[in-house]
C-alpha positions in Angstrom: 106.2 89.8 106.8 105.8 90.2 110.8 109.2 90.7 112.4 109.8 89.6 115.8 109.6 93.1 117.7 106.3 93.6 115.6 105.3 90.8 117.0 106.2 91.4 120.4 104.6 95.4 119.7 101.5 93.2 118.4 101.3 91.3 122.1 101.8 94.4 123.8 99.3 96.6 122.0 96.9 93.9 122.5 97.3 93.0 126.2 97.1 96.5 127.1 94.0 97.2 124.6 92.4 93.9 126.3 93.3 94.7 130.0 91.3 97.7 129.6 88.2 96.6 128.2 87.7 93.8 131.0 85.9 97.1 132.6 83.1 96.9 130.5 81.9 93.9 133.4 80.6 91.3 130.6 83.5 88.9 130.9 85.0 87.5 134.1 88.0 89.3 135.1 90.6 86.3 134.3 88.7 85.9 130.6 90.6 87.6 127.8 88.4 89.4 125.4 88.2 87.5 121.6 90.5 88.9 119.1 89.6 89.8 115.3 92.4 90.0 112.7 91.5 90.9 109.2 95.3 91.0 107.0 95.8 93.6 104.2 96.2 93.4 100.7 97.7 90.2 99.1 97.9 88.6 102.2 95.4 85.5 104.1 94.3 85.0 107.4 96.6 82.0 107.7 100.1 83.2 106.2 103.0 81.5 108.7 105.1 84.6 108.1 102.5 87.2 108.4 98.7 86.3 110.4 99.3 82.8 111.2 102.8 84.2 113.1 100.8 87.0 114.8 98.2 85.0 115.7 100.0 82.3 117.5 102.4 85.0 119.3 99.2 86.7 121.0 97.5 83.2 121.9 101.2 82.5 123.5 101.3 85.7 125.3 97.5 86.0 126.0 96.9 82.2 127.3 93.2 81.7 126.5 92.3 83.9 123.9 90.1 83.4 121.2 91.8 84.7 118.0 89.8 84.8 114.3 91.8 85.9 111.7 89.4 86.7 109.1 89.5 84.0 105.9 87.1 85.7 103.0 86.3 82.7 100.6 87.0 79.4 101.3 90.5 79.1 100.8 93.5 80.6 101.6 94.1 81.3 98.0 90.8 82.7 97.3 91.5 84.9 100.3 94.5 86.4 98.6 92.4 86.7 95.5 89.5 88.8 97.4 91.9 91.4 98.7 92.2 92.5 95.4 88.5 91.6 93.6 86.2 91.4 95.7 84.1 94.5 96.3 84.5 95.6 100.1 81.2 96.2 100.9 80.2 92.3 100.3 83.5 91.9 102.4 81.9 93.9 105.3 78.7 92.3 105.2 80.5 89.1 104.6 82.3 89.8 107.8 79.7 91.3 109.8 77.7 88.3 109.4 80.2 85.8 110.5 80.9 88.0 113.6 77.3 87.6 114.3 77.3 84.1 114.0 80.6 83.3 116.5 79.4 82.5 120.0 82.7 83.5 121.2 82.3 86.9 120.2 78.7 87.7 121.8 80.0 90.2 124.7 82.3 91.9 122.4 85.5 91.9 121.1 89.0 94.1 120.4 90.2 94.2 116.4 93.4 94.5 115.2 93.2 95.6 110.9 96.6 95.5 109.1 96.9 97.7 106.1 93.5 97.8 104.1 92.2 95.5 106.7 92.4 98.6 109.0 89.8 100.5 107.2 87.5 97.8 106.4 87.7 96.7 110.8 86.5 100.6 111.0 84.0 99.9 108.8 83.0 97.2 110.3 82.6 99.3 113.6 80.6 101.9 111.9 78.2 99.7 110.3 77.6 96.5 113.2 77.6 97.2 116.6 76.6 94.1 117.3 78.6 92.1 118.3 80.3 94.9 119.9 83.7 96.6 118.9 85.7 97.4 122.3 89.1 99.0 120.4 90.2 98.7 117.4 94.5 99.0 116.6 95.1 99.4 113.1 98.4 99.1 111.9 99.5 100.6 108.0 95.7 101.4 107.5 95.0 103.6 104.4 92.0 105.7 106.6 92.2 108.5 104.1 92.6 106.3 101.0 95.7 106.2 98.7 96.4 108.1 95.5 99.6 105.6 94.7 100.4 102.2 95.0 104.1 102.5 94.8 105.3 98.6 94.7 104.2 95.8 96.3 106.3 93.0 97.9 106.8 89.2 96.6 104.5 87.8 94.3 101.7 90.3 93.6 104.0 92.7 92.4 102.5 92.0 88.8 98.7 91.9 90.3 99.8 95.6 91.5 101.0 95.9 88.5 97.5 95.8 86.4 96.2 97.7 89.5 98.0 101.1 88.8 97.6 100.5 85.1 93.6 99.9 85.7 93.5 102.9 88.8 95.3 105.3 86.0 92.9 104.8 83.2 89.8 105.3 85.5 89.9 104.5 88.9 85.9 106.0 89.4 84.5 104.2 86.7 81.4 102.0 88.0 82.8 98.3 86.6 86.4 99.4 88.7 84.6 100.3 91.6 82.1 97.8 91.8 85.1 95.2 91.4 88.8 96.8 92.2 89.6 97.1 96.0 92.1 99.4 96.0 90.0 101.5 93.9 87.3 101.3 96.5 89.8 103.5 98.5 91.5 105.7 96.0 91.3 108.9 97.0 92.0 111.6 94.2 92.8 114.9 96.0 93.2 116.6 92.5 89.5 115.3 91.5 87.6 115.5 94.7 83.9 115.9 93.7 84.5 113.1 91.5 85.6 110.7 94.3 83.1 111.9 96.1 79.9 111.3 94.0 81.7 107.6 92.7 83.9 106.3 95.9 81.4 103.3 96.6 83.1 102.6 100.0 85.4 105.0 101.7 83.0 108.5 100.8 80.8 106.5 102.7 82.3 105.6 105.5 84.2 108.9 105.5 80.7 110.4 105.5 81.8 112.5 102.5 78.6 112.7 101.3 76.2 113.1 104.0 76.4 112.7 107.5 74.7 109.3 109.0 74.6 109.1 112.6 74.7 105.7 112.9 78.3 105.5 111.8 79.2 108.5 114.6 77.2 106.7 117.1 79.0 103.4 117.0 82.2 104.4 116.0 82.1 106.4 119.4 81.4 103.6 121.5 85.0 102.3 120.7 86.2 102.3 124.3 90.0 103.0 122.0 91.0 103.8 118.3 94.3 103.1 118.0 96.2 104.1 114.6 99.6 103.3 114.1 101.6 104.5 111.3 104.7 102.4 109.5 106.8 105.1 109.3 108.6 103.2 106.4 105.8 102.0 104.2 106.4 101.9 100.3 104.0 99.9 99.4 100.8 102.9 99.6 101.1 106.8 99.1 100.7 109.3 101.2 101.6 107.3 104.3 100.4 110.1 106.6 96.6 108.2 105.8 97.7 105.5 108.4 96.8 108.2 111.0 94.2 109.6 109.3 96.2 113.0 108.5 96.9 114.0 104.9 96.7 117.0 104.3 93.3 117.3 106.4 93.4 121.0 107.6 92.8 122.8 104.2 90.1 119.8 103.3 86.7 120.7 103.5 85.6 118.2 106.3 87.8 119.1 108.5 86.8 123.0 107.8 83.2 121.8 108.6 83.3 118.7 110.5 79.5 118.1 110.9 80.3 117.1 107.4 82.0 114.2 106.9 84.8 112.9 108.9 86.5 112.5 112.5 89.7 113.6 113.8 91.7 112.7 117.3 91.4 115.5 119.1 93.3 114.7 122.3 95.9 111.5 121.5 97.0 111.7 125.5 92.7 111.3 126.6 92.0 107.8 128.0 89.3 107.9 125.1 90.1 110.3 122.7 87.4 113.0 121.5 86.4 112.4 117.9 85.0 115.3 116.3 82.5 115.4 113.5 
């Protein structure tokens, strides 16, 4: 559930995020850039307490502004249902081809991913440039996966449930990672080679296994990558993967970073170096 001062940090990241990329000339100066949302696990594009409330805060503080909250399926419920069994790379391309589609998004747009909707945005940055990406503000997003699922809040508490019962008796198997999310991004420090060779989405995207350029490319045409980390979160474990620092230093992409993955290298630089 949004609180009101998230909400009001929510307005402020944005405006600030879409004040800056008027620069890029393709809009008129008065036109606010379009807005993507995609909600995190158990959630929908359309919950009052959670999307729907940030979605109609930034249309109230942003007067004009296109806002999609991402819906995957074709109802709310089904939504919910996909953030837990649907595989994430049919969610991206799902996704990638709706952006394509909206008119309203043609000269580009800013993103805003809340918890596993964080990684899947980046994803979506890496993989479809077009429509363009301008910045992307993830908030609770699990970059370098998860390796516990601690509790969840309100009623999929017994869905997590069967998740850490199903992630625990073999989260790399190919039928739990053709069909779990959250093993999608589980991230097993212990077993690395194994996530490695069987992570079907986020060794790939965390080129973990090979380095495509593609991914680099767009991902560096983000005019800003912002990560913000819930400095409270019990729901996913480690937390520090909301700003894309576990223990990164002793991994071995970070050693060699033509490898696999990115860090920020300068937080204060108006576009922050990413290094591969």
């Amino acid at each position: 559930m949004a609180s009101p001062s998230w909400l009001r940090l929510l307005a402020v990241a944005l405006l600030q995020a879409s004040c800056a990329a008027t620069a890029l000339g393709r809009l008129d100066p008065p036109a606010p850039l379009p807005l993507v949302i995609w909600h995190g696990m158990g959630d929908s594009c359309c919950n009052p307490l959670s999307m729907g409330a940030i979605k109609k805060m930034v249309e109230k503080k942003i007067p004009g502004i296109y806002v999609l909250s991402l819906e995957i399926g074709k109802t709310v419920m089904e939504d919910v249902e996909n953030s837990f069994f649907l595989n994430v790379n049919s969610q991206v391309t799902t996704v990638c081809q709706i952006l394509a589609k909206d008119p309203k998004l043609q000269q580009g747009y800013n993103a805003m991913g809340f918890s596993q909707g964080g990684q899947f945005l980046r994803a979506v940055a890496q993989r479809c440039p077009s429509p363009p990406m301008v910045s992307l503000i993830t908030f609770g997003g699990q970059h370098q996966g998860i390796f516990g699922l601690p509790r969840c809040p309100g009623e999929s508490s017994h869905i997590c449930d069967l998740i850490r019962k199903t992630l625990n008796a073999g989260a790399y198997a190919k039928a739990i990672q053709e069909r779990l999310v959250q093993a999608e991004y589980w991230h097993d420090p212990i077993k690395e080679d194994v996530y490695r060779n069987h992570s079907v989405f986020l060794a790939d995207i965390n080129q973990e296994r090979g380095v495509n350029e593609s991914y680099k490319k767009n991902l560096m045409a983000l005019k800003k990558f912002v990560m913000v980390k819930f400095l409270n979160d019990s729901i996913v474990d480690p937390v520090d993967s909301e700003n894309h620092q576990p223990p990164l230093e002793h991994s071995s992409h970070y050693v060699r970073p033509g490898i696999a993955n990115y860090s920020l290298q300068a937080k204060s630089s108006p576009r922050p170096a990413l290094v591969w």
